[in-house]
N, C-alpha and C positions, 0 to 999 in steps of 0.2 A: 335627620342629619346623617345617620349610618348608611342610606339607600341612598343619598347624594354621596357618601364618597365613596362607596362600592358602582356607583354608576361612573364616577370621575376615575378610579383604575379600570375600569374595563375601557372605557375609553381611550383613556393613555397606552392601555395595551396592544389597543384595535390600530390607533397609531402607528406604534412604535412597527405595527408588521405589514402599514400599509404599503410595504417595498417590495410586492410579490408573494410573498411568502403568506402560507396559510396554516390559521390557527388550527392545529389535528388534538382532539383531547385523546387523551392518554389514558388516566385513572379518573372514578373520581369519587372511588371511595363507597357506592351507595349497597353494595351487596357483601354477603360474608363472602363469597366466593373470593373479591377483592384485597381482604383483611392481610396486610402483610406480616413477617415477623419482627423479630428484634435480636440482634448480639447485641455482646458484652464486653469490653476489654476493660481491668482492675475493678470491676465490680459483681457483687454477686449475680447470676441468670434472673432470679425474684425481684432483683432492684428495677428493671424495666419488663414492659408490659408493652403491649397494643392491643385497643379495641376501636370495634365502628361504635362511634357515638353523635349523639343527636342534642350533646349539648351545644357547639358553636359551629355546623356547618356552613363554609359560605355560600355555598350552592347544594341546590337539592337538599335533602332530609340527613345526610349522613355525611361524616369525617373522619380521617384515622385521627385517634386519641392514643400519645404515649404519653405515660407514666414514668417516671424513671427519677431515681433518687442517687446522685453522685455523693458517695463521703468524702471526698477527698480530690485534689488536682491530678490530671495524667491519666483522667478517665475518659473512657466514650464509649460512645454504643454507635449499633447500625440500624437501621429500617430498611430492608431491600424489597421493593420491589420490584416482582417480575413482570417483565414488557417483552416485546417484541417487532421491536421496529426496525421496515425492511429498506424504507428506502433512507435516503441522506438528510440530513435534520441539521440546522443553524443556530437553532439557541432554545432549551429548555426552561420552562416555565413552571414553576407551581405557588400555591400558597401555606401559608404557615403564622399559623395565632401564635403569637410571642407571650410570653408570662415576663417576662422583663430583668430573667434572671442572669443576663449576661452570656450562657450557655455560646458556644459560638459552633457553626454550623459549615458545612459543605457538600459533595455530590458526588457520587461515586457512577460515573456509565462503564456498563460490564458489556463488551464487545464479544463479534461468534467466537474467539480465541482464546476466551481468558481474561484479555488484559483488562485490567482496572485503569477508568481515566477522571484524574481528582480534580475537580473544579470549585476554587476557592477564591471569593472575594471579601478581603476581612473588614473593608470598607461600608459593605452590604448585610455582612453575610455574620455578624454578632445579635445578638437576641438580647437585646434591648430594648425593646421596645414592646408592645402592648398589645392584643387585636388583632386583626388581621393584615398580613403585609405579601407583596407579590416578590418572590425572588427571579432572577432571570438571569441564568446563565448563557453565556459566549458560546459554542460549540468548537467554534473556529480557533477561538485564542487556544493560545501558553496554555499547558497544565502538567502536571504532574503524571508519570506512567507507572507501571509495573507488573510483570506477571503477562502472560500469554505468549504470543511473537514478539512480543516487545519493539514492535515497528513505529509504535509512537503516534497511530493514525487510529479512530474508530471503524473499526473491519465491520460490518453488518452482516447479519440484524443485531442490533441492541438485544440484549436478554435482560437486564438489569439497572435499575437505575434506586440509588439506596443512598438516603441521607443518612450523615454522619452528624452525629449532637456530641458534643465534648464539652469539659466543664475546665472552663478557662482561669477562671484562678481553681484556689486552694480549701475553698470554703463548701462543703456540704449543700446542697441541694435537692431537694426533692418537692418535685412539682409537675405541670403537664404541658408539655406542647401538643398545637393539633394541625392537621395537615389535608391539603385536599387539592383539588382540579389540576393535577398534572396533565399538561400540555405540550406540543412542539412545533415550534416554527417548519414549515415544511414546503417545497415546492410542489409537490404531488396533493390529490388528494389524500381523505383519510383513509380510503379502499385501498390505496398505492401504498400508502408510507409505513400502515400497521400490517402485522402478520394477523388477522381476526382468528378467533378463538373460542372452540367450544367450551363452557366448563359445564359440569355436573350439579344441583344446586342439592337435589335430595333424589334418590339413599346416598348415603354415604359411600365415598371409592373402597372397595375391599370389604363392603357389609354384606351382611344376612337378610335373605330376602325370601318369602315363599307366599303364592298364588299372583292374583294380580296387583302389580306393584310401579306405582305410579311414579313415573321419571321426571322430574324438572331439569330444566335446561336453562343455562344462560349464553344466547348467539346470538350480541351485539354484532350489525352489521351483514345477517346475512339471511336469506330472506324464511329458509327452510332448514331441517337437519335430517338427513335422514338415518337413521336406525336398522342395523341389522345384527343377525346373533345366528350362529352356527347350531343347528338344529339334528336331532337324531334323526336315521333311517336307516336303510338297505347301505351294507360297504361302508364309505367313509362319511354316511352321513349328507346333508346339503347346504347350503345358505339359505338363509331367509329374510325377509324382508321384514321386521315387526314394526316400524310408519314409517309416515314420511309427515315430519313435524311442523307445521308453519310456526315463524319464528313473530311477534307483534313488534309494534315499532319502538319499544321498551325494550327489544334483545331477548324477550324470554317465551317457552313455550313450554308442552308438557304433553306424554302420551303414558298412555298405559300398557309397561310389560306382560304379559301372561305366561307368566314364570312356570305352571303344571305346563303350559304343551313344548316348555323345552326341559334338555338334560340336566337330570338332577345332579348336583356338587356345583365345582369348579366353572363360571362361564364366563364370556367376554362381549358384551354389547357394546358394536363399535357404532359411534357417531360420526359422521361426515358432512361436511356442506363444500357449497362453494360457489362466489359470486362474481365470479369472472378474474376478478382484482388479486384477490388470495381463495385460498382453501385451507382447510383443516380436518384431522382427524382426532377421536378423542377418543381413551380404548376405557368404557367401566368394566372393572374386576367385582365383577359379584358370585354369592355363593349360594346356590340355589337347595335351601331345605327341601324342597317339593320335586314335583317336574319327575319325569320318565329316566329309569334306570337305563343305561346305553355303554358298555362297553366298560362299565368298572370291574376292576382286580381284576387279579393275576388270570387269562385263558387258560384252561384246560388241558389245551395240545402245548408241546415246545413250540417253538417258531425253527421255520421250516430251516434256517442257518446252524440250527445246531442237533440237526439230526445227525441221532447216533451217538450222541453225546449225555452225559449224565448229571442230572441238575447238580450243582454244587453250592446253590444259596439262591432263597427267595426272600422277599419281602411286600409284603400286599400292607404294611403299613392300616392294620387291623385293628393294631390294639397301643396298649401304652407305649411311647417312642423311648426307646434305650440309645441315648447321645450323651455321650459325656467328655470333658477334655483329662476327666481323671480316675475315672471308674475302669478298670482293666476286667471287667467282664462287660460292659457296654457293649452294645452292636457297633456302635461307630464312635470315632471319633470324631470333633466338631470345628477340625482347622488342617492347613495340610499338614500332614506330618514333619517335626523337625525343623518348623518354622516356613516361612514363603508364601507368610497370608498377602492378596495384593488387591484385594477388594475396596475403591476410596472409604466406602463407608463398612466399615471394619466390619470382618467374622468375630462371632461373639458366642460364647458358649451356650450350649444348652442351664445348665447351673449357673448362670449369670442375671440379673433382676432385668436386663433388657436384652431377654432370651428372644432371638427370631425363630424360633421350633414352633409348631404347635399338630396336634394331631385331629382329622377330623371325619368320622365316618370310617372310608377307606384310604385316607389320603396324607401326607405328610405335609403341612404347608412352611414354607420357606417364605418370609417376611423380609423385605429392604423398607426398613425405616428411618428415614433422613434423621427424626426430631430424636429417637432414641438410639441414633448411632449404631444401627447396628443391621449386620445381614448374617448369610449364613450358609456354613457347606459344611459335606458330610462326606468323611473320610470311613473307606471300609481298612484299613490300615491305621494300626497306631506307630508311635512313637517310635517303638521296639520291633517293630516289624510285626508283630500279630494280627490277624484281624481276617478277612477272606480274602485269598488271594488264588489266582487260576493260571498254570501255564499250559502251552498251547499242545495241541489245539486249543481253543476256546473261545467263548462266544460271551460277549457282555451286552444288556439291554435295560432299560430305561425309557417308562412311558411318562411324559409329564406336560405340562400348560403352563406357557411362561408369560414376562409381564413384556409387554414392548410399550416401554416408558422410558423417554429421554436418560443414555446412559447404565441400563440395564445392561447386566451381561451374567445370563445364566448357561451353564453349562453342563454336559455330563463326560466326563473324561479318566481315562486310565494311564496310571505310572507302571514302567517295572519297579518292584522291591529295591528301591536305593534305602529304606532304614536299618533291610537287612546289614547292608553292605557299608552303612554308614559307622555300623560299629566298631568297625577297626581300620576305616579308610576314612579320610580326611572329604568336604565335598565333593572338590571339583577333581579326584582321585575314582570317584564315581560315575561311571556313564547311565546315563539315564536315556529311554526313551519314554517319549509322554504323545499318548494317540487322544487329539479333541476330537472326539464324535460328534458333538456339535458344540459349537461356540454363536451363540446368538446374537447379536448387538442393539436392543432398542433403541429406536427412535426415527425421527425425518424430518427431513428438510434441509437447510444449509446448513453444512459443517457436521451434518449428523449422519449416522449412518445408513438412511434410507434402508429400512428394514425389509418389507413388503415380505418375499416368501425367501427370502435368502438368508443363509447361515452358512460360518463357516467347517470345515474338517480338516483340522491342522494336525501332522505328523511333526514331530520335534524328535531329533539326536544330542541330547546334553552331552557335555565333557565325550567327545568322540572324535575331537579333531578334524585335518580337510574330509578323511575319508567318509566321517560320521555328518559335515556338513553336506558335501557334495549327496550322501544319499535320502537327506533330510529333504533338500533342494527336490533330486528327482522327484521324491514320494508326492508333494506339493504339486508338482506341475503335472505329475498323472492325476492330480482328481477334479482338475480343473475348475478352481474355486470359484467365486462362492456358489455353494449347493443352491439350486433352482430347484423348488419342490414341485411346482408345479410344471415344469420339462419333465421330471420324473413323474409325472401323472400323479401327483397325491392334490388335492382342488382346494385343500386349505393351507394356513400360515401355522406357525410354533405358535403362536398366542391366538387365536381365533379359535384351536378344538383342541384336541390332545392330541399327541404322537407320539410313537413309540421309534425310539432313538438304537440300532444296537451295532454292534463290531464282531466281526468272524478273525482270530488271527490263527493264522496255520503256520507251517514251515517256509514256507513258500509267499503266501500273500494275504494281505489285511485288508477285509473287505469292510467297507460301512453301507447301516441298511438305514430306512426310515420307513415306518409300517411295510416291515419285510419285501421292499422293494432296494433294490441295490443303487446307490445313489454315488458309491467313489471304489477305488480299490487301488494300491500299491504294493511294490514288494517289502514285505515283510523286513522291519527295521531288525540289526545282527542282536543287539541287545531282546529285545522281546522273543527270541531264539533260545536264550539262555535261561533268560529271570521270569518268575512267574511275574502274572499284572495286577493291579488293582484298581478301584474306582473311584471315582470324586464325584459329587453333585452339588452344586450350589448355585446362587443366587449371588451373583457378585454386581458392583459397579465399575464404572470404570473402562480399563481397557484399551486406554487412550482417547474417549470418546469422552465430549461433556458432561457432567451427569445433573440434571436437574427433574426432582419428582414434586413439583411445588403445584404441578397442574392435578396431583391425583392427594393431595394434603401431605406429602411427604411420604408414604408410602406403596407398594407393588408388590405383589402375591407372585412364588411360583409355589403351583401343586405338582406334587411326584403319587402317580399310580401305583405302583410297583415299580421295583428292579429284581433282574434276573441273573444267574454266574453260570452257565454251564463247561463244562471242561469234557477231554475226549479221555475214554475209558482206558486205563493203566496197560 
């Protein structure tokens, strides 16, 4: 009886699209890679849950399974999952085992902008019923909007599509729903309509790994992947190819790393394919215990920009990290000073239970983690104005590996001393210059900031008026953004090796290097004339860009080698 009416909906289904449109599956739940999450709104994080479970799948071996226990009316929760669909879609399909608890339900599509579009049929769309049942939404009708351009229209590609479960009366509830074969009506094929996607199945993104270490893959859709990792040698090192994966007709494949013959710490194995239809790229952060020493801590000689000049602060991040937001003998501070944290996923202190710090080897690591809220920058300034600070001449540098994942934005950047000045001047009574040495932006594709070897070098005039804008303006238009690293001859990206970030300011003019190759320069902003500078490094999100880390489990590493302060002799 059960295989005659799951043969009598698929049929009705087959039906209902036989007007063109072709069935593209979307999820369908069988691997952890797929496993989505869960919010909360009036109930505790613990009251809901997801897992893949193999109690009622209707296809295949597996199902999402949520848990979720309502006390009370005026509650709900979400399930999002992430998608990515490129071409134009007419009505979205999935299924869902009802417990019969009344629970009532709807659909959230998260377009490239933001906006949220709510699709609700209360007709349909109440949990009442028992087993397995097919929902089907409209694409085309009426719905609900909110957040993004607010244009009212799904702008593509889809990044999200996340059921909403609310508990429609007043009565306590705890019980399961289960979820499975999302699909979409589509004109295109399924190579047209989806953005295909590698993911990672093991080690884990941002784990420990040492000798040879075997990679699994999941590349539905496409037929190969290939694998490469930035390898040591002579200068800057080279690429390398370590396979090229064939993918089986299951989506999955697997080669073996040989983690001793590359650079030991911090590395980045990028994945690629691509099957005419779409492409993708997928960056693993691993951290290699083993593998050949190449170019760690502090060199020996200065860099050639601050010849003549006398060190004034090192740090080779050697030994135990001294970060604090309240310790006044600390190396750094762990927010920007005097407020003006802007990272979406908050800086958070070192002394705090979901501390992004951590120390490792030679290296300081800088953590953005979605699920513990928290990222992370490191102020050589505190509050009070203390802390290392350099006036010019002077040279500041910074070597480090950052993450290029949807929404990243690491940086290393200098202020003049405004907390000096904040002591008896109100803010914007304040002029501030602030020189980004590099501004990075993860990610690609549409709406995202197509990373490849580009970053930016933003000269800022705070509280300085037309005069302090207009020379903000010029500084900008002499360095001719965004930095091209390889126009400047350096043959890798920010996140594929390491690089060393630094700034020359003199009387005269403000030079920016990248492995001591001169990459911008303008004239020297009036404010950095007068006030010494200081440094920032962090790990931000944000930026104006999307931010979503749900391909790497929520989290992205930046490692900092060393930083450097030298100043010119009294």
């Amino acid at each position: 009886m059960k295989h005659a009416l799951v043969l009598l909906c698929v049929l009705s289904s087959c039906i209902a699209r036989a007007w063109g449109a072709a069935a593209v599956p979307v999820q369908d739940f069988e691997k952890v890679s797929s496993l989505p999450t869960v919010w909360v709104v009036g109930i505790p994080n613990d009251n809901a849950s997801v897992r893949l479970s193999a109690d009622h799948p209707h296809d295949g071996k597996h199902c999402a399974e949520l848990r979720y226990h309502f006390t009370g009316g005026g509650q709900y929760l979400g399930v999002p999952n992430t998608v990515k669909i490129v071409s134009p879609i007419h009505k979205l399909h999935y299924w869902i085992y009802g417990d019969g608890a009344g629970c009532n339900c709807a659909v959230y599509v998260l377009d490239a902008t933001g906006e949220v579009h709510k699709y609700k049929d209360p007709t349909a769309m109440t949990i009442d019923f028992k087993g397995w049942k097919e929902i089907v939404m409209n694409l085309d009708a009426s719905h609900e909007t909110w957040g993004g351009d607010k244009n009212g229209r799904i702008d593509y590609p889809i990044t999200g599509i996340t059921f909403e479960i609310g508990n429609a009366g007043k009565t306590p509830i705890e019980s399961s729903l289960y979820f499975d074969d999302i699909s979409v009506d589509s004109d295109k094929s399924a190579d047209e309509t989806l953005a295909r996607q590698i993911s990672v199945i093991s080690p884990a993104y941002c784990s420990d790994i040492k000798g040879d270490t075997r990679i699994t893959l999941a590349a539905a859709g496409f037929k190969s992947v290939t694998a490469k990792c930035w390898k040591q040698g002579d200068g800057a090192g080279a690429d390398s190819t370590v396979a090229t994966v064939p993918i089986d007709p299951a989506g999955s494949g697997s080669f073996t790393f040989p983690a001793d013959q590359y650079p030991h710490g911090p590395i980045t194995v990028r994945l690629s394919a691509d099957n005419g239809a779409s492409k993708d790229n997928c960056y693993l952060q691993l951290y290699n215990q083993g593998g050949v020493t190449w170019n760690e801590g502090i060199p020996k000689a200065p860099p050639p920009a601050a010849k003549d000049m006398e060190l004034l602060f090192a740090d080779d991040f050697d030994g135990p990290l001294s970060i604090s937001s309240n310790d006044a003998k600390a190396k750094y501070f762990d927010h920007k000073p005097l407020g003006g944290d802007f990272s979406t996923i908050p800086f958070t202190g070192h002394d705090e239970r979901n501390n992004p710090f951590s120390q490792t080897d030679t290296y300081l690591r800088i953590r953005a983690d979605a699920k513990k809220k928290s990222s992370g920058l490191i102020s050589s300034l505190r509050n009070d104005g203390q802390g290392i600070k350099a006036s010019i001449p002077c040279y500041f540098e910074c070597r480090f590996l950052a993450p290029n994942a949807i929404g990243t934005w690491p940086a290393f950047w200098l202020m003049t001393d405004y907390p000096t000045e904040r002591k008896t001047k109100s803010e914007k009574q304040v002029a501030v210059d602030e020189l980004d040495i590099i501004e990075a932006y993860g990610g690609e594709g549409p709406h995202e900031p197509n990373s490849n070897d580009l970053y930016q070098v933003t000269p800022h005039a705070w509280n300085q008026g037309d005069a302090g804008k207009a020379a903000e303006t010029r500084a900008y238009k002499e360095l001719h953004n965004p930095t091209s690293m390889k126009k400047a001859g350096i043959p890798s990206t920010w996140y594929e090796t390491f690089h060393t970030y630094g700034c020359l300011v003199t009387e005269t003019e403000t030079i920016y290097y990248c492995d001591n190759i001169e990459v911008g320069r303008h004239q020297t902003l009036e404010v950095s004339k007068k006030q010494p500078l200081f440094f920032m490094i962090n790990l931000a999100t944000g930026g104006g860009w999307p931010v979503d880390l749900s391909r790497y489990d929520g989290v992205a590493d930046m490692y900092v080698d060393y930083v450097r302060v030298y100043q010119g002799k009294k």
